[in-house]
C-alpha positions in Angstrom: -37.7 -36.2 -15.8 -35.9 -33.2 -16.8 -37.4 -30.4 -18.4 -35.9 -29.9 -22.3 -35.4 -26.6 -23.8 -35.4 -26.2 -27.4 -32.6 -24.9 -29.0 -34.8 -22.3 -31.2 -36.5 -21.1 -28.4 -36.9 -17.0 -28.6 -34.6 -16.3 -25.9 -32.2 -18.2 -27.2 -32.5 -17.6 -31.2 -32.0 -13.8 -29.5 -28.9 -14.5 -28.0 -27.0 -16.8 -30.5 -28.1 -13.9 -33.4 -26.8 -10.9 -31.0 -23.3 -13.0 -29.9 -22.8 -13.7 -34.2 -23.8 -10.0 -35.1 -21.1 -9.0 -32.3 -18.3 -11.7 -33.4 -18.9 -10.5 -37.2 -18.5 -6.7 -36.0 -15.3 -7.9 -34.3 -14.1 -9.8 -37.1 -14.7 -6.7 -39.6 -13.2 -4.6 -36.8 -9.7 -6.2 -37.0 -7.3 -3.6 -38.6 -8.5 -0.5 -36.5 -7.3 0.7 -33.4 -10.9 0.3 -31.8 -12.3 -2.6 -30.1 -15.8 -3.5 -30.0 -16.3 -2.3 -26.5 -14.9 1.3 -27.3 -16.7 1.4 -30.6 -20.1 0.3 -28.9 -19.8 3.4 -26.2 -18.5 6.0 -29.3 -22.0 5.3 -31.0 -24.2 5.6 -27.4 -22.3 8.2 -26.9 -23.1 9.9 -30.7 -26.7 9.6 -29.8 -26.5 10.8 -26.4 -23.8 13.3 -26.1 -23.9 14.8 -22.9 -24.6 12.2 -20.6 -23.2 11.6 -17.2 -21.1 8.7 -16.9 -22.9 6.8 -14.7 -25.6 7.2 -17.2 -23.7 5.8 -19.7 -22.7 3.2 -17.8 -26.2 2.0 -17.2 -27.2 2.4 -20.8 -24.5 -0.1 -21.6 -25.0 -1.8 -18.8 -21.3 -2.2 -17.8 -20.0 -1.4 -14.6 -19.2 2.3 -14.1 -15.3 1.2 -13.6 -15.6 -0.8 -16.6 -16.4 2.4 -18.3 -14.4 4.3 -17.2 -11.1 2.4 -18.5 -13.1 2.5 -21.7 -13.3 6.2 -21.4 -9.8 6.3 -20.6 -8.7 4.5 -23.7 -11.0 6.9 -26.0 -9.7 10.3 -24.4 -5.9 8.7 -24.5 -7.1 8.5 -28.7 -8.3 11.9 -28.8 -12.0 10.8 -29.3 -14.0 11.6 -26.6 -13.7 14.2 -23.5 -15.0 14.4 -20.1 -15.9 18.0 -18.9 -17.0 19.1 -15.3 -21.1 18.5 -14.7 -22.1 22.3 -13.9 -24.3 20.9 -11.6 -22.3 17.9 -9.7 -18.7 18.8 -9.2 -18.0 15.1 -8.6 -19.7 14.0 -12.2 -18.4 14.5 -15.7 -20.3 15.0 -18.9 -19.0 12.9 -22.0 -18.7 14.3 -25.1 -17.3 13.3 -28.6 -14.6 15.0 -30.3 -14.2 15.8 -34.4 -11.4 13.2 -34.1 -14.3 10.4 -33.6 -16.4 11.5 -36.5 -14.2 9.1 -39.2 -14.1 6.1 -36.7 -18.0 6.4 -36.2 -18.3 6.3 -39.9 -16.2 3.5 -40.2 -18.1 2.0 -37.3 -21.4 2.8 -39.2 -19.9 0.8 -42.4 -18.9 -2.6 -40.8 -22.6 -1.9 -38.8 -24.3 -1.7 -42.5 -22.4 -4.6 -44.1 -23.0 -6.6 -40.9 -26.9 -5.9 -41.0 -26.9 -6.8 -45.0 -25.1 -10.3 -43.9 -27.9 -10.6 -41.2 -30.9 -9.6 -43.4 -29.8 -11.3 -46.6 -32.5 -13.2 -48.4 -35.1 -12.0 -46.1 -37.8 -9.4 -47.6 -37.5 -6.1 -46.9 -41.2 -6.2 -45.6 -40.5 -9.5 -43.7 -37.6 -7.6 -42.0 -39.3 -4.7 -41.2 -41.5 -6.4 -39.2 -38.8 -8.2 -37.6 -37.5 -4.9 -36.3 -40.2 -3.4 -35.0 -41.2 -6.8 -33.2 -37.9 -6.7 -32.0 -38.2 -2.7 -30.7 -41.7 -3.2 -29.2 -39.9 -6.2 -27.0 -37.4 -3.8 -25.6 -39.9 -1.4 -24.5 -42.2 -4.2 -23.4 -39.0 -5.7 -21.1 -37.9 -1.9 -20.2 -41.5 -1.0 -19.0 -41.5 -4.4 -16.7 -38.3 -3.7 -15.4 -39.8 -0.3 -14.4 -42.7 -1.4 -13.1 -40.1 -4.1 -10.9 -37.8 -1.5 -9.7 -40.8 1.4 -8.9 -38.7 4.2 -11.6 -37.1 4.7 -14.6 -33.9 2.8 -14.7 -33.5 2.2 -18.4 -33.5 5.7 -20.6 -35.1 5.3 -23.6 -32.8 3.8 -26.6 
């Protein structure tokens, strides 16, 4: 007899929720020159200027040639620059430009109006307990993925 699954099962409430917060981002995207994929490493890259790009790679978890296209796109608009790690001549450090500061805003608005959609008619308290239940579940997953692999794979978010 096979096993069923349940269509409201965490993992997969998770994943349906994620892929229509993503396709509504898109949607509300349409119009600028970004896509999704460049607008998701702009905003990594906002909190964590500086990083290698194998690092950022692994934050996004895309494949480091995957990024790197990505990065291409971005520096071919002006937004973001790779300079020379002082300490790897073979690595680069990413870093914004003031050129990205109005598409991260803009990025920021359709991220607001996309959370409201999300979070409409539920209680402010209700879904602040949603989102720190949601954050102590990454760091529960990132700390057994640490344990797993014997390091620090995943920085912190």
């Amino acid at each position: 007899m096979p096993t069923r699954f349940r269509h409201d099962a965490l993992g997969f409430l998770l994943f349906d929720v994620s892929r229509l917060m993503r396709r509504a981002f898109a949607q509300r995207l349409q119009g600028s020159e970004l896509t999704f994929a460049q607008s998701r490493v702009l905003v990594r890259l906002a909190r964590s200027e500086g990083l290698r790009q194998i690092e950022l790679a692994t934050l996004l978890e895309v494949q480091p040639i995957t990024l790197a296209r990505l990065l291409d796109q971005l520096d071919a608009l002006g937004l973001v620059e790779r300079r020379a790690d002082p300490n790897d001549r073979r690595a680069y450090r990413l870093f914004l430009t003031p050129a990205a500061a109005p598409h991260l805003e803009a990025i920021r608005k359709v991220m607001t109006s996309v959370r409201r959609e999300a979070l409409r008619e539920i209680d402010a308290r209700l879904a602040g307990s949603v989102l720190r239940t949601l954050a102590r579940m990454r760091r529960n997953l990132v700390s057994a993925a640490d344990d797993a692999t014997g390091g620090s794979r995943w920085p912190s978010p």
